[in-house]
LUMFITI-831631 format. One record per atom (N, C-alpha, C, CB): atom name; residue number from 1; x, y, z; residue in one letter. Coordinates in steps of 0.2 Angstrom, whole numbers, plus 5000, padded with zeros to 4 digits. Glycine has a CB too. Example, Ala and Ser with C-alpha at 12.3 -4.5 7.8 and 13.67 -1.06 7.14 Angstrom:
// residues 2
{bafi N 1 {5066 4972 5039} A},
{bafi CA 1 {5062 4978 5039} A},
{bafi C 1 {5066 4984 5039} A},
{bafi CB 1 {5057 4978 5045} A},
{bafi N 2 {5064 4989 5035} S},
{bafi CA 2 {5068 4995 5036} S},
{bafi C 2 {5064 5000 5039} S},
{bafi CB 2 {5070 4997 5029} S},
END
This chain:
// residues 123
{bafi N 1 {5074 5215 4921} X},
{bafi CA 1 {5071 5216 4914} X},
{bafi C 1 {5063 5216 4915} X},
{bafi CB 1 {5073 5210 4909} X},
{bafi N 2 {5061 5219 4913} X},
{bafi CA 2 {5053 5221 4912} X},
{bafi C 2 {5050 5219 4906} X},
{bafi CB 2 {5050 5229 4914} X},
{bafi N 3 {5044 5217 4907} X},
{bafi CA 3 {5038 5215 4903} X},
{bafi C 3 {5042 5206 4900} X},
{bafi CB 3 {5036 5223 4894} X},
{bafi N 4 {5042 5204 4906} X},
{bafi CA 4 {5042 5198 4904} X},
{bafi C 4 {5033 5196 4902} X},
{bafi CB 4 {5047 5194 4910} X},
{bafi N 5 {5035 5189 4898} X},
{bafi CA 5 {5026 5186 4896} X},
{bafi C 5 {5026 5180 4900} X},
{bafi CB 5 {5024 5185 4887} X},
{bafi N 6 {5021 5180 4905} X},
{bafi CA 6 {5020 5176 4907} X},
{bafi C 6 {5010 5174 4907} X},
{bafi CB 6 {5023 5178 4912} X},
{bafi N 7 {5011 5167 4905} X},
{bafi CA 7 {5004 5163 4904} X},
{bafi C 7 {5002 5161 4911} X},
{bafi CB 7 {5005 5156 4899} X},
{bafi N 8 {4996 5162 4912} X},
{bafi CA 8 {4994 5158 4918} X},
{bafi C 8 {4987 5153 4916} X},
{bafi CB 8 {4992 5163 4924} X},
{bafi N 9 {4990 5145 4916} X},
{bafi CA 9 {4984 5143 4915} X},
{bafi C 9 {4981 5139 4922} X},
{bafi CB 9 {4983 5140 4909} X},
{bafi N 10 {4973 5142 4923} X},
{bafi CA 10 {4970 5139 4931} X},
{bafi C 10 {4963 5140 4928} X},
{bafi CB 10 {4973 5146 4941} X},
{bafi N 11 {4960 5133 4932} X},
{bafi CA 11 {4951 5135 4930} X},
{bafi C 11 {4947 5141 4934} X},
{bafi CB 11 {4946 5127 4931} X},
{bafi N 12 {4954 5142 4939} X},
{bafi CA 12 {4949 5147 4943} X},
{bafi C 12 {4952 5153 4944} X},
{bafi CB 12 {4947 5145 4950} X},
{bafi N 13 {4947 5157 4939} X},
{bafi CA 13 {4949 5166 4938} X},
{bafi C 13 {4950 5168 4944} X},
{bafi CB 13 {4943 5171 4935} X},
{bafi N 14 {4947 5167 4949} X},
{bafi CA 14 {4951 5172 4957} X},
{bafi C 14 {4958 5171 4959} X},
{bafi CB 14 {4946 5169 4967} X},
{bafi N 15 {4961 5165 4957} X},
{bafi CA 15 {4966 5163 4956} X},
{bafi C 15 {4971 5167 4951} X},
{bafi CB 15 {4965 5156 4954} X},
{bafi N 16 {4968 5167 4945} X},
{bafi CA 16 {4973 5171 4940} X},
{bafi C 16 {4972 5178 4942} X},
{bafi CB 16 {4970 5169 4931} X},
{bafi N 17 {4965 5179 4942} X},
{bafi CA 17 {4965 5189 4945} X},
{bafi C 17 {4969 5189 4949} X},
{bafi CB 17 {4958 5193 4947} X},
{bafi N 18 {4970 5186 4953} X},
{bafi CA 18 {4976 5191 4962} X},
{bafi C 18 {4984 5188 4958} X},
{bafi CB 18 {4974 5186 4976} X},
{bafi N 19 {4984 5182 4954} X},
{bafi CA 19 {4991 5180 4954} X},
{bafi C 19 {4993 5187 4945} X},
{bafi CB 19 {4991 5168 4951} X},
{bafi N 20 {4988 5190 4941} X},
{bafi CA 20 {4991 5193 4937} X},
{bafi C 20 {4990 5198 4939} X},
{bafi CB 20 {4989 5192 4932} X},
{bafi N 21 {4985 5202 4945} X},
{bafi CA 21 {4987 5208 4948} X},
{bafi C 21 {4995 5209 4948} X},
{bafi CB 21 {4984 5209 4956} X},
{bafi N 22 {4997 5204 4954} X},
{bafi CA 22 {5004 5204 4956} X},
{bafi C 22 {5008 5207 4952} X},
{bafi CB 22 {5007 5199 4958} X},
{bafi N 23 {5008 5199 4947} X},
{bafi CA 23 {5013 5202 4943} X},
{bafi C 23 {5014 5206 4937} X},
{bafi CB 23 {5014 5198 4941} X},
{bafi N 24 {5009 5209 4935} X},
{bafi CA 24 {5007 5216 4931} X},
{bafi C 24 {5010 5223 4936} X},
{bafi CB 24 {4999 5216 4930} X},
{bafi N 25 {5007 5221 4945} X},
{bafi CA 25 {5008 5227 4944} X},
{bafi C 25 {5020 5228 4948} X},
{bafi CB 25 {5000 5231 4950} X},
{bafi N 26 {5021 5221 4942} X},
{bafi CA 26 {5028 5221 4944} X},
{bafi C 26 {5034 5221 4937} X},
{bafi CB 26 {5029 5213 4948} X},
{bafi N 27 {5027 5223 4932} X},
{bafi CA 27 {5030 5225 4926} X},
{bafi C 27 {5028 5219 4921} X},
{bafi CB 27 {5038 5226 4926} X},
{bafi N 28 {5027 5213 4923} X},
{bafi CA 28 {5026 5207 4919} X},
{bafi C 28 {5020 5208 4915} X},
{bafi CB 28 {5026 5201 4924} X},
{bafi N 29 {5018 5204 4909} X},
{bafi CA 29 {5013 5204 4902} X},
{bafi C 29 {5011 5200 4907} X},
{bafi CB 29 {5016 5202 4894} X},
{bafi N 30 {5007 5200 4908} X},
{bafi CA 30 {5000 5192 4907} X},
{bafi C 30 {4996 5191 4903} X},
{bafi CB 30 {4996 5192 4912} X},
{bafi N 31 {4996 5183 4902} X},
{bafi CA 31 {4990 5182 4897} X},
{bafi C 31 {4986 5175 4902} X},
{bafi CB 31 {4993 5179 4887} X},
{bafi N 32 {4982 5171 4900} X},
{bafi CA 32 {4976 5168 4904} X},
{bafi C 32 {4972 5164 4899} X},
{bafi CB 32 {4970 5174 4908} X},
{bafi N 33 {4974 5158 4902} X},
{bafi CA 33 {4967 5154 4899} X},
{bafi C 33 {4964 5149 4903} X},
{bafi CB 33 {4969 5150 4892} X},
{bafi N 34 {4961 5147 4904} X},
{bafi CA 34 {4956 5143 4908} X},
{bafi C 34 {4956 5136 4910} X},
{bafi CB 34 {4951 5144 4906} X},
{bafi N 35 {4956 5134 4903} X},
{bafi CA 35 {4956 5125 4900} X},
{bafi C 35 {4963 5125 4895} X},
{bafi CB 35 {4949 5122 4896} X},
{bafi N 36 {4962 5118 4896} X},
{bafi CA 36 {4968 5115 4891} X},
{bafi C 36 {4969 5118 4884} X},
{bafi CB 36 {4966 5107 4888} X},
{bafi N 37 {4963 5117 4880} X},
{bafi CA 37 {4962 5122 4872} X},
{bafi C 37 {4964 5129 4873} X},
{bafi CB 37 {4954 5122 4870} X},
{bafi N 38 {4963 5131 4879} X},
{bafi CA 38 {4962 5141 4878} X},
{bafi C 38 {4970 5140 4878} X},
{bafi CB 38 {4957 5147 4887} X},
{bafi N 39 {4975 5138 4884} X},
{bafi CA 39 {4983 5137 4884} X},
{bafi C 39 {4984 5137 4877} X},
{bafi CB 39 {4986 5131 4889} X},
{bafi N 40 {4983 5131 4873} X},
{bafi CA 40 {4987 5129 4867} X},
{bafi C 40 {4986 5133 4863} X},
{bafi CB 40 {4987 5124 4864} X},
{bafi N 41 {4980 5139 4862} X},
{bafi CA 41 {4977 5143 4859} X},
{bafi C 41 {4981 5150 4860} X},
{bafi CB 41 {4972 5143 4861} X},
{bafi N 42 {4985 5152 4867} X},
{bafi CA 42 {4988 5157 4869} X},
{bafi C 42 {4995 5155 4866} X},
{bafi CB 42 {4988 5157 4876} X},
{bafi N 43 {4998 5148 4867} X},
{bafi CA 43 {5005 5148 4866} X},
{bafi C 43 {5004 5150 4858} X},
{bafi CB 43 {5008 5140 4867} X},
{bafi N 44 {5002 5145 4855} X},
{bafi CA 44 {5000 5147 4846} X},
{bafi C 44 {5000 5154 4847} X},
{bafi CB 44 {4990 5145 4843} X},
{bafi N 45 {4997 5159 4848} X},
{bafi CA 45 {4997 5166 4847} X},
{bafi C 45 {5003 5168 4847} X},
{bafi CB 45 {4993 5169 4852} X},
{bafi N 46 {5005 5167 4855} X},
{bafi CA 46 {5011 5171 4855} X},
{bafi C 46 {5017 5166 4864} X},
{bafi CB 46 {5008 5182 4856} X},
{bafi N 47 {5022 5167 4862} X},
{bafi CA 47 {5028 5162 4866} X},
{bafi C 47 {5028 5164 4872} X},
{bafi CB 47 {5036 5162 4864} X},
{bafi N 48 {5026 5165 4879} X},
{bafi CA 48 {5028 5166 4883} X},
{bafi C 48 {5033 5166 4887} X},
{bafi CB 48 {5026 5165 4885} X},
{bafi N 49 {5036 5169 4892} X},
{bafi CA 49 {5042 5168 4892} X},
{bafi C 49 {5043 5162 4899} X},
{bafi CB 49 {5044 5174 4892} X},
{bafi N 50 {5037 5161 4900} X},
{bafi CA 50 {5037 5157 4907} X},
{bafi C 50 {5030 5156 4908} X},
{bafi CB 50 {5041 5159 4913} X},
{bafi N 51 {5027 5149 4909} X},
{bafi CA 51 {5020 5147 4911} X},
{bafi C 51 {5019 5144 4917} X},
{bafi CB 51 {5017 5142 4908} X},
{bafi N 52 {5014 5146 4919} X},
{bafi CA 52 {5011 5146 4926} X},
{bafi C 52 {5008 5139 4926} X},
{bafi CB 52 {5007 5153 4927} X},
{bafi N 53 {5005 5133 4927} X},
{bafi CA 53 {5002 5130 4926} X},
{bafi C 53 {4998 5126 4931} X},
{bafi CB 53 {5004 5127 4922} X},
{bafi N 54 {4992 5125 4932} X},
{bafi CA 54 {4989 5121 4938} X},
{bafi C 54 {4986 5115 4936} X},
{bafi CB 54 {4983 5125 4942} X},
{bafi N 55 {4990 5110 4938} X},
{bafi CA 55 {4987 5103 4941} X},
{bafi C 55 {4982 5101 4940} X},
{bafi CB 55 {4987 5103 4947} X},
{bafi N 56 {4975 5103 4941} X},
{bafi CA 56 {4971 5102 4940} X},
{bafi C 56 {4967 5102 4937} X},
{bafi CB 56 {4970 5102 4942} X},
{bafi N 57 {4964 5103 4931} X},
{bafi CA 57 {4962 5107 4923} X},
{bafi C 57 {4956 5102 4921} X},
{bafi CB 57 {4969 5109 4916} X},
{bafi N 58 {4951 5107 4920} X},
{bafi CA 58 {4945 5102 4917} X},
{bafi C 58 {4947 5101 4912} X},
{bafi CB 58 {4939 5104 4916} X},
{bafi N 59 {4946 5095 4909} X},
{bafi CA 59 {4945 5089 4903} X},
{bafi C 59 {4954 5085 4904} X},
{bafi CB 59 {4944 5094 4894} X},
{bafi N 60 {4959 5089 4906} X},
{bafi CA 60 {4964 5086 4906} X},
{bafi C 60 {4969 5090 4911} X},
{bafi CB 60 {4967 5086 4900} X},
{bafi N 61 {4973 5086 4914} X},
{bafi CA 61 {4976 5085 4919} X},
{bafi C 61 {4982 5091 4916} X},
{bafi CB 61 {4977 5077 4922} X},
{bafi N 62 {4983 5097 4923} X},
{bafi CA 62 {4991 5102 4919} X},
{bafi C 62 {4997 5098 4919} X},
{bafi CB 62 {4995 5109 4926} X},
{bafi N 63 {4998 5091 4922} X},
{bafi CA 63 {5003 5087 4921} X},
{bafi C 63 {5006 5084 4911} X},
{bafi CB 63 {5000 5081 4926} X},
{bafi N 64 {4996 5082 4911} X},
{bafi CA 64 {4996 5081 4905} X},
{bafi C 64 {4998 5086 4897} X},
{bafi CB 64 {4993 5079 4906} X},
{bafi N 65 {4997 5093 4899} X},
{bafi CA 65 {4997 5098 4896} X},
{bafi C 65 {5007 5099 4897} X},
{bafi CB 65 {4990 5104 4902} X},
{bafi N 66 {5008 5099 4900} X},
{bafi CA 66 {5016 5100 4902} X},
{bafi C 66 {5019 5095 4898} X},
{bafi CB 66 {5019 5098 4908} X},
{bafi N 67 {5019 5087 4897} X},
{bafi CA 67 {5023 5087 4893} X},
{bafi C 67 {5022 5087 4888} X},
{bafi CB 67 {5024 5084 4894} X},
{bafi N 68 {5014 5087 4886} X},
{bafi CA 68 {5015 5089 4878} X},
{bafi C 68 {5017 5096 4878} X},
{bafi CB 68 {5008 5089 4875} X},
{bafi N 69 {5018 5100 4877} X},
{bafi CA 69 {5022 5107 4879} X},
{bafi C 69 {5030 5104 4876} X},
{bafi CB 69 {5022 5110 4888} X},
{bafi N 70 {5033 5102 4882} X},
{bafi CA 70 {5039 5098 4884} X},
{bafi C 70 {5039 5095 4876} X},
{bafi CB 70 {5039 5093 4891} X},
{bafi N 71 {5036 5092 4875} X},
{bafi CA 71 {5038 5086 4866} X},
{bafi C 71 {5035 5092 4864} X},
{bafi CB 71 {5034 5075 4863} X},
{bafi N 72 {5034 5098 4861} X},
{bafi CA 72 {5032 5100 4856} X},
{bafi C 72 {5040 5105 4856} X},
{bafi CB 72 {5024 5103 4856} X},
{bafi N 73 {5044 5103 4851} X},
{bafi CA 73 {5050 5107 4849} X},
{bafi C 73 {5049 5115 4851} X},
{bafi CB 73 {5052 5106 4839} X},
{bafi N 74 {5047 5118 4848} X},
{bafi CA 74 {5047 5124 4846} X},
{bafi C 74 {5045 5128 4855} X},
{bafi CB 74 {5040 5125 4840} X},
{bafi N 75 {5043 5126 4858} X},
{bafi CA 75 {5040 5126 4865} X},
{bafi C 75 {5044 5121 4869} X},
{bafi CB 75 {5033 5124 4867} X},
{bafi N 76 {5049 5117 4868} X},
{bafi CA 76 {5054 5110 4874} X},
{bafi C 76 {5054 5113 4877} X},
{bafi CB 76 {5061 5107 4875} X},
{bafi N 77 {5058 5121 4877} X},
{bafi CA 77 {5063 5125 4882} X},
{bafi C 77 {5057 5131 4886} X},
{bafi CB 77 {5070 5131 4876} X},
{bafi N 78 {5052 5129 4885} X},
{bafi CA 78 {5047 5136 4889} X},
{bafi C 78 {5049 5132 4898} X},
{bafi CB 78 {5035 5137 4887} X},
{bafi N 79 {5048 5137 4900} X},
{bafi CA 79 {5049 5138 4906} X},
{bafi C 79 {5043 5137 4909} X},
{bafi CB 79 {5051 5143 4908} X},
{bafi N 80 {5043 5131 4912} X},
{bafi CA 80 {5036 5127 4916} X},
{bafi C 80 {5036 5126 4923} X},
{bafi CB 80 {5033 5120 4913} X},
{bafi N 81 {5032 5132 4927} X},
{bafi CA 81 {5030 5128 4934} X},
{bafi C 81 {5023 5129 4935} X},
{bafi CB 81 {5034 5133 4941} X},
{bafi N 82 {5024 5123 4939} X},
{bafi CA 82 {5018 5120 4943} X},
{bafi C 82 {5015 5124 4946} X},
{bafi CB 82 {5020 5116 4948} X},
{bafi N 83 {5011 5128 4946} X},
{bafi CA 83 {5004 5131 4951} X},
{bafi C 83 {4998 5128 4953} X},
{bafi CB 83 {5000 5136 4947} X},
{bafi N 84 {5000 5126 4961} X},
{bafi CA 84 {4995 5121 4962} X},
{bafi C 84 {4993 5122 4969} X},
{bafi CB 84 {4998 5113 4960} X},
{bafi N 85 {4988 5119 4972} X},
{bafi CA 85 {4988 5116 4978} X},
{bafi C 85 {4991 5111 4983} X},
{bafi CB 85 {4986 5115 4977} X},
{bafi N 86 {4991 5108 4977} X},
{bafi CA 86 {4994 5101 4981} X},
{bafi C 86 {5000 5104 4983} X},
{bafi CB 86 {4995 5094 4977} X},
{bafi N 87 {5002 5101 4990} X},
{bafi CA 87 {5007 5102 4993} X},
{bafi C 87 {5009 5095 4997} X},
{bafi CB 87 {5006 5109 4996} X},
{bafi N 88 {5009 5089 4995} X},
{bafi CA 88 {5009 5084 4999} X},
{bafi C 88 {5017 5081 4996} X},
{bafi CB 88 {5000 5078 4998} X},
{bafi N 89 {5020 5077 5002} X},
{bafi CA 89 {5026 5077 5001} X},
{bafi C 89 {5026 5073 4992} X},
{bafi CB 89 {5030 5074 5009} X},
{bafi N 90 {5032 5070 4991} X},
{bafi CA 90 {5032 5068 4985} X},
{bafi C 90 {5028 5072 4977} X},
{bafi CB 90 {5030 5061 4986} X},
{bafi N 91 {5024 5078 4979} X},
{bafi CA 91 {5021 5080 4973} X},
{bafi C 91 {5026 5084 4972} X},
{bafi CB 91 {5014 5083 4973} X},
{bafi N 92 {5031 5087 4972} X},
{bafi CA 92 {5034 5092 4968} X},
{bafi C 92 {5041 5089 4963} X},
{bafi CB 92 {5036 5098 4975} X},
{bafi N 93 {5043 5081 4967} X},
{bafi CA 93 {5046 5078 4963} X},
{bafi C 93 {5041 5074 4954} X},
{bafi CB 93 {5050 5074 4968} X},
{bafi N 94 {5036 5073 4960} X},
{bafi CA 94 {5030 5071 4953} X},
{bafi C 94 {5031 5076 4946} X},
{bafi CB 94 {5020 5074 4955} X},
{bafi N 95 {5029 5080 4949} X},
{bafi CA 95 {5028 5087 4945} X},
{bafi C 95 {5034 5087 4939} X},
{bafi CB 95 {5028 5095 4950} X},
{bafi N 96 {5041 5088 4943} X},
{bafi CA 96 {5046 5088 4939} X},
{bafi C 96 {5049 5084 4937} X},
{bafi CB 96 {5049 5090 4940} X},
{bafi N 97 {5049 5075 4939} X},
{bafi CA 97 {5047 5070 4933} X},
{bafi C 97 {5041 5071 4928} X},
{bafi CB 97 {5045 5063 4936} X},
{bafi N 98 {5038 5075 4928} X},
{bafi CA 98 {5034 5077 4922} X},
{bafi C 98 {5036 5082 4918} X},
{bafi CB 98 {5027 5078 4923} X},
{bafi N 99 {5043 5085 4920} X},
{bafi CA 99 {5044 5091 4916} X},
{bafi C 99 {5044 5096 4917} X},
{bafi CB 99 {5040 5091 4912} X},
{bafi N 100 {5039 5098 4924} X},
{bafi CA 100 {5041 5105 4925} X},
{bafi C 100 {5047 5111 4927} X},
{bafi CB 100 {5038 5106 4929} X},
{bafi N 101 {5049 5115 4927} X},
{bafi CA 101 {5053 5117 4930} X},
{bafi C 101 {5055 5121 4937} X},
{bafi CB 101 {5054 5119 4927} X},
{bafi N 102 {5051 5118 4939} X},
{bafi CA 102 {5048 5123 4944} X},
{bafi C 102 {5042 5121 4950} X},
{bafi CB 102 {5046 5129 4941} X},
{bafi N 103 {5039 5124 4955} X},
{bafi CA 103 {5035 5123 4958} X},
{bafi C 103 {5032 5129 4963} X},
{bafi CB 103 {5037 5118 4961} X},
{bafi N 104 {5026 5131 4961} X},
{bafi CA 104 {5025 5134 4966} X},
{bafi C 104 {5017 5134 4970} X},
{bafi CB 104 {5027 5140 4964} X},
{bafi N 105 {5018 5134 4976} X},
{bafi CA 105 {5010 5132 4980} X},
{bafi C 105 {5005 5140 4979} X},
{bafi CB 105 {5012 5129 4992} X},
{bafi N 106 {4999 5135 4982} X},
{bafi CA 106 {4994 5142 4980} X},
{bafi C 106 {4990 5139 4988} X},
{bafi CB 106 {4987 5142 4969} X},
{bafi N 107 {4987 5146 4993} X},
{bafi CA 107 {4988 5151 4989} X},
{bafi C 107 {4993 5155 4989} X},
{bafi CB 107 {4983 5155 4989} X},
{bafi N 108 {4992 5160 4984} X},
{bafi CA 108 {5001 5161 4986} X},
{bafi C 108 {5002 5169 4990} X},
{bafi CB 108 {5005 5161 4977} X},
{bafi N 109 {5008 5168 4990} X},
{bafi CA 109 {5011 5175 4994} X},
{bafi C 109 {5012 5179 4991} X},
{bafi CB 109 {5017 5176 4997} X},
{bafi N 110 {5006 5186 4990} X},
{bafi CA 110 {5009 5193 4986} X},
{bafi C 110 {5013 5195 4989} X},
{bafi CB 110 {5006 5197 4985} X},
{bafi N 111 {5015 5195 4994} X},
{bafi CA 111 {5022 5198 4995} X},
{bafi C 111 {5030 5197 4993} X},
{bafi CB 111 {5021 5198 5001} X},
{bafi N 112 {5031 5190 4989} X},
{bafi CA 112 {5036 5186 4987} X},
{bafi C 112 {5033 5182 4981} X},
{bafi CB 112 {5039 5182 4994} X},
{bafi N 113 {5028 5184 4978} X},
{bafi CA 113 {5026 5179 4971} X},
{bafi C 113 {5030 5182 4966} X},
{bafi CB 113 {5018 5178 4968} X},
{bafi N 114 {5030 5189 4966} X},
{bafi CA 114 {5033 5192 4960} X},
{bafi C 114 {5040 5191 4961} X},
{bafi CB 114 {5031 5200 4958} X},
{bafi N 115 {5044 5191 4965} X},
{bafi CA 115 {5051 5191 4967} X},
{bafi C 115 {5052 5182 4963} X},
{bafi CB 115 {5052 5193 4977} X},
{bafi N 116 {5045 5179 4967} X},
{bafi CA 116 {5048 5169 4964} X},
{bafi C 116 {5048 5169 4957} X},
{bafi CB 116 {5042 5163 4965} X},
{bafi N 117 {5043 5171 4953} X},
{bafi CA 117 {5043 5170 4946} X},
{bafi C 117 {5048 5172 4943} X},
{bafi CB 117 {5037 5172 4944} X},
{bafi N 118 {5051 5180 4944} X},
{bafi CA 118 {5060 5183 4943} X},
{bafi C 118 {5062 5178 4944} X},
{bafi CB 118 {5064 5189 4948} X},
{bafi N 119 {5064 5177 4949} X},
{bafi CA 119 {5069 5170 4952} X},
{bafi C 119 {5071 5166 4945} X},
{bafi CB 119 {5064 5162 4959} X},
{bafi N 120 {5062 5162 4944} X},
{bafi CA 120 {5064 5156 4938} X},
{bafi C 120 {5065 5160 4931} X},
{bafi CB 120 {5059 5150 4937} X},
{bafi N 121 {5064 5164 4931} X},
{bafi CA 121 {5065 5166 4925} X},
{bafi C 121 {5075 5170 4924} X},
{bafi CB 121 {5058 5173 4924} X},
{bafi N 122 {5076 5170 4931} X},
{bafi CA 122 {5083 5173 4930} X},
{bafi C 122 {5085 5182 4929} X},
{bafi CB 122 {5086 5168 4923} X},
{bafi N 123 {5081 5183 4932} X},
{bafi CA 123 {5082 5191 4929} X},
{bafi C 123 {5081 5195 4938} X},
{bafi CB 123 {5073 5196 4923} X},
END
């Protein structure tokens, strides 16, 4: 299926620019926001179909950003993976005791990112 929407939220644009190259040039919508506010600002606009989310985020942590997501009804069911760094053992079960659904390390492989994100999305 094409034009799936996918959100990416990361404080560092070089990060989002090569990760929404990829997937754009794989048919996928991308939208972007930077910090905590700009994400709940995107979701509000419009549903994605799956978020991209990094770990680390000025003013609040992507962990904490996830589950609020997760308790907000209207959003439970979005589709949340981990876009991060960290790669140290025990963080990917962290991540998904917080809710995500998914995990994926940075930086990442253009050659197999767009193929991953399909994956969790099921298409």
């Amino acid at each position: 299926m094409a034009g799936e929407r996918i959100l990416i939220v990361d404080d560092n644009e070089l990060n989002i620019d090569l990760a929404q190259y990829v997937l754009e040039a794989e048919g996928f919508v991308v939208d972007r926001a930077l910090h905590v506010d700009e994400a709940w600002a995107r979701l509000r606009a419009y549903r994605p179909d799956l978020a991209l989310i990094d770990i680390q985020l000025p003013g609040a942590d992507g962990l904490s950003l996830v589950r609020a997501i997760k308790a907000t009804p209207d959003l439970a069911d979005l589709l949340v993976i981990a876009f991060t760094a960290y790669a140290m053992p025990g963080d990917e079960q962290r991540f998904r005791a917080a809710g995500c659904d998914g995990y994926l390390t940075k930086p990442i492989d253009v050659h197999s990112f767009a193929a991953t994100v399909r994956g969790y999305l099921g298409t």
